[in-house]
C-alpha positions as a Markdown table, in Angstrom:
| # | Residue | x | y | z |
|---|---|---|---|---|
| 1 | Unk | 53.6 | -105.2 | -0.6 |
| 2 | Unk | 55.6 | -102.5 | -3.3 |
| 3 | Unk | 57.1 | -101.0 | 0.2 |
| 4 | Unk | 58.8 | -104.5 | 0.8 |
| 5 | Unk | 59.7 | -104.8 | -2.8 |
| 6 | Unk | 57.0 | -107.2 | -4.2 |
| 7 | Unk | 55.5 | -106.2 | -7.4 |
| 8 | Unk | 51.8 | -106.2 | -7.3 |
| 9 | Unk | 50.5 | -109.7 | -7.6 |
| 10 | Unk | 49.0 | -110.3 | -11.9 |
| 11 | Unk | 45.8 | -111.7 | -9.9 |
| 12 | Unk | 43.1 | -110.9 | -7.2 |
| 13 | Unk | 40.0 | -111.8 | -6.4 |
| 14 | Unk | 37.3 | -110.9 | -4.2 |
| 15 | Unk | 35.4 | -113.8 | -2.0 |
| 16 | Unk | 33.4 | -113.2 | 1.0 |
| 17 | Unk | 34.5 | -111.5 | 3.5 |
| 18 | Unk | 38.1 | -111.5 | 2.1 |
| 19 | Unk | 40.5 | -111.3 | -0.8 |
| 20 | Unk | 43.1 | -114.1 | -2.4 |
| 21 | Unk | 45.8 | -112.8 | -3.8 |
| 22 | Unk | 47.5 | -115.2 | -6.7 |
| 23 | Unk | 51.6 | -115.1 | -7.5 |
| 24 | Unk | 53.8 | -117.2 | -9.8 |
| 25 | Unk | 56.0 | -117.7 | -7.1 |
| 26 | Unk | 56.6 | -118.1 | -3.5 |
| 27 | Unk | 57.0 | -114.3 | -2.2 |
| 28 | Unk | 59.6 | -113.8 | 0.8 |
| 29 | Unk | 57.4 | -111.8 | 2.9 |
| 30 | Unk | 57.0 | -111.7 | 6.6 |
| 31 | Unk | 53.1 | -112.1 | 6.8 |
| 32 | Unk | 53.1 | -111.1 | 10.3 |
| 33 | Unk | 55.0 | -107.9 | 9.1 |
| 34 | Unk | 52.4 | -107.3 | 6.3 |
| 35 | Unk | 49.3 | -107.9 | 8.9 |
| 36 | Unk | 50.7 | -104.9 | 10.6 |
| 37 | Unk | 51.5 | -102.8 | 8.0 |
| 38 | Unk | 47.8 | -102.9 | 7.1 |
| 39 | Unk | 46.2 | -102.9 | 10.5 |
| 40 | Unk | 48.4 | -99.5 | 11.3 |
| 41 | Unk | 46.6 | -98.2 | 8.0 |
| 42 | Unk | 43.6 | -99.5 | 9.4 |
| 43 | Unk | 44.5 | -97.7 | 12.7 |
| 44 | Unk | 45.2 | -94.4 | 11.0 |
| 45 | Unk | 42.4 | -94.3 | 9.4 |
| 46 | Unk | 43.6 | -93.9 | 6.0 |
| 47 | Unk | 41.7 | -92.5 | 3.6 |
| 48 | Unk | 41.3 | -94.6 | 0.3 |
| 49 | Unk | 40.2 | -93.5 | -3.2 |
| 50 | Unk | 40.2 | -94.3 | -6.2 |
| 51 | Unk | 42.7 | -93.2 | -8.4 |
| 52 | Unk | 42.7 | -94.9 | -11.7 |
| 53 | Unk | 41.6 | -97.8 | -13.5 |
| 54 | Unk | 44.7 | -99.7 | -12.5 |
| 55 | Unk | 45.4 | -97.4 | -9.1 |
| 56 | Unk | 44.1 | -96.8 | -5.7 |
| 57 | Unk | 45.0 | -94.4 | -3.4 |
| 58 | Unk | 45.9 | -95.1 | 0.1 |
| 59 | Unk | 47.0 | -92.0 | 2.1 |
| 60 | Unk | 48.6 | -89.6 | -0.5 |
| 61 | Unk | 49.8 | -92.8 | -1.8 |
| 62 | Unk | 49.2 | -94.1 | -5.7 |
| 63 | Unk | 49.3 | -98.3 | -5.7 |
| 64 | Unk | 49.1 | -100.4 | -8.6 |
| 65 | Unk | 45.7 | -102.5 | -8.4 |
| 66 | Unk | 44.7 | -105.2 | -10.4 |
| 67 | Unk | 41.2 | -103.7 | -10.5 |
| 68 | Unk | 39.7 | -101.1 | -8.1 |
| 69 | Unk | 37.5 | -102.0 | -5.9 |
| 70 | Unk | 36.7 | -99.5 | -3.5 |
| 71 | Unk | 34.4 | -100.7 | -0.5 |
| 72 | Unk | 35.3 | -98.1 | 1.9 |
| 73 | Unk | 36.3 | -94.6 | 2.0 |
| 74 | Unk | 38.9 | -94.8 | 5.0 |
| 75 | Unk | 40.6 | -98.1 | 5.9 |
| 76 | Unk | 39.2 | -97.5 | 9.6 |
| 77 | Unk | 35.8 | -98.8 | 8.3 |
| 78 | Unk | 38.2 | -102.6 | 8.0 |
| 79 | Unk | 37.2 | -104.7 | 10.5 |
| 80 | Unk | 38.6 | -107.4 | 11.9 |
| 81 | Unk | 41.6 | -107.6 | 9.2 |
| 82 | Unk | 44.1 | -110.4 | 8.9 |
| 83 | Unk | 46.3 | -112.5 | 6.7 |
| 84 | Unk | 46.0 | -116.5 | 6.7 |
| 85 | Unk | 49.1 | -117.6 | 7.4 |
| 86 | Unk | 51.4 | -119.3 | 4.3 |
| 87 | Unk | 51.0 | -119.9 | 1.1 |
| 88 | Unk | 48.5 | -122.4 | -0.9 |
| 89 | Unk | 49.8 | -124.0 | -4.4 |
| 90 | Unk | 46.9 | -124.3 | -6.7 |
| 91 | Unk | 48.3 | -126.9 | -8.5 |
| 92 | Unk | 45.8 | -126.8 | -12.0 |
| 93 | Unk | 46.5 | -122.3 | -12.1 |
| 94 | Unk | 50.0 | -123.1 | -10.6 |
| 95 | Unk | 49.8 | -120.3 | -8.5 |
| 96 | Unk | 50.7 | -119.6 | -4.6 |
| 97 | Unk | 47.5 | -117.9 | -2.9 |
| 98 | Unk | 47.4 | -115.6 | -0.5 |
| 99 | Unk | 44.0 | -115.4 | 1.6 |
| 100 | Unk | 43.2 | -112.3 | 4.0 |
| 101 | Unk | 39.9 | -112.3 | 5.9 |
| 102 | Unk | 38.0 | -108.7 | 6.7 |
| 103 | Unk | 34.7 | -108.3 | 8.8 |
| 104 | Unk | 33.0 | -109.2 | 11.9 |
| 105 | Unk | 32.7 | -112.9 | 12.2 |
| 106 | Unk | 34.0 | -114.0 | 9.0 |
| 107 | Unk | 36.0 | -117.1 | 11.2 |
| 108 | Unk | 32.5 | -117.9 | 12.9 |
| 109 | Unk | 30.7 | -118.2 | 9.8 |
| 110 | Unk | 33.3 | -120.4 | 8.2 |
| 111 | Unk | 32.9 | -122.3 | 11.5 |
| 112 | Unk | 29.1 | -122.9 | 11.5 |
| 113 | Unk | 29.4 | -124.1 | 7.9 |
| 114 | Unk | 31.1 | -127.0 | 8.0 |
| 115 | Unk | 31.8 | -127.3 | 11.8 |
| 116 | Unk | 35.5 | -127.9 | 10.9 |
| 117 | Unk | 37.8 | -127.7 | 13.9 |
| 118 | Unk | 40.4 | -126.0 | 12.1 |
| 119 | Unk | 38.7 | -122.8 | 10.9 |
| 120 | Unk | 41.5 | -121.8 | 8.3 |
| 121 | Unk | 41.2 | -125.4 | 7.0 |
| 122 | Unk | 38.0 | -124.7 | 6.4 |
| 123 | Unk | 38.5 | -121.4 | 4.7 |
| 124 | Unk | 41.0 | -122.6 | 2.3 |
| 125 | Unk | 38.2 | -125.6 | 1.1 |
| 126 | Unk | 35.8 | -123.2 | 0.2 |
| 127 | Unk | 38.3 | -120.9 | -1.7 |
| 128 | Unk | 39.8 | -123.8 | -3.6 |
């Protein structure tokens, strides 16, 4: 996101089989631009590392973090990467959210848990 000139978002969290990523504001991004951006890395194979306590390293690139956590060494072990698309508001944090799902089947098991038609739906419950 620094490459489209957002500052790392204050928050993120880890949930299964994704991320949520928490800003003050509604950020102008292209989501379907971002999606890309990261499956190229994920393409490339990108090596990631960790760099610091509040850096990773993607590439020979140093990117602010709001906590390293490193799951894999090369971003071609990602599978199945993408962005839901728009923003939530959580209106008690008054944040905007920002949900990505990685791994095999993480729609399916969403899916099978509360046999919601609309799978992102879905997702967005559990996360709220």
């Amino acid at each position: 996101l620094e490459g489209m000139g957002m500052e790392k978002p204050e928050i993120h969290s880890d949930v299964k089989r994704g991320f949520v990523l928490e800003f003050p504001e509604i950020p102008q991004l292209d989501l379907d631009a971002v999606e890309a951006m990261v499956r190229e890395y994920i393409s490339q194979d990108v090596p990631i590392s960790y760099h610091d306590e509040e850096h990773i390293k993607i590439g020979e690139t140093v990117y602010p973090c709001s906590g390293p956590r490193i799951h894999v060494r090369h971003a071609g072990e990602i599978e199945e990467f993408r962005l839901m698309k728009g923003f939530r508001y959580d209106p008690i944090a008054r944040l905007y959210l920002l949900a990505g799902l990685v791994g095999a089947g993480a729609d399916q098991e969403a899916s099978e848990a509360g046999g919601a038609e609309d799978q992102e739906e879905l997702l967005w419950l559990e996360w709220s």
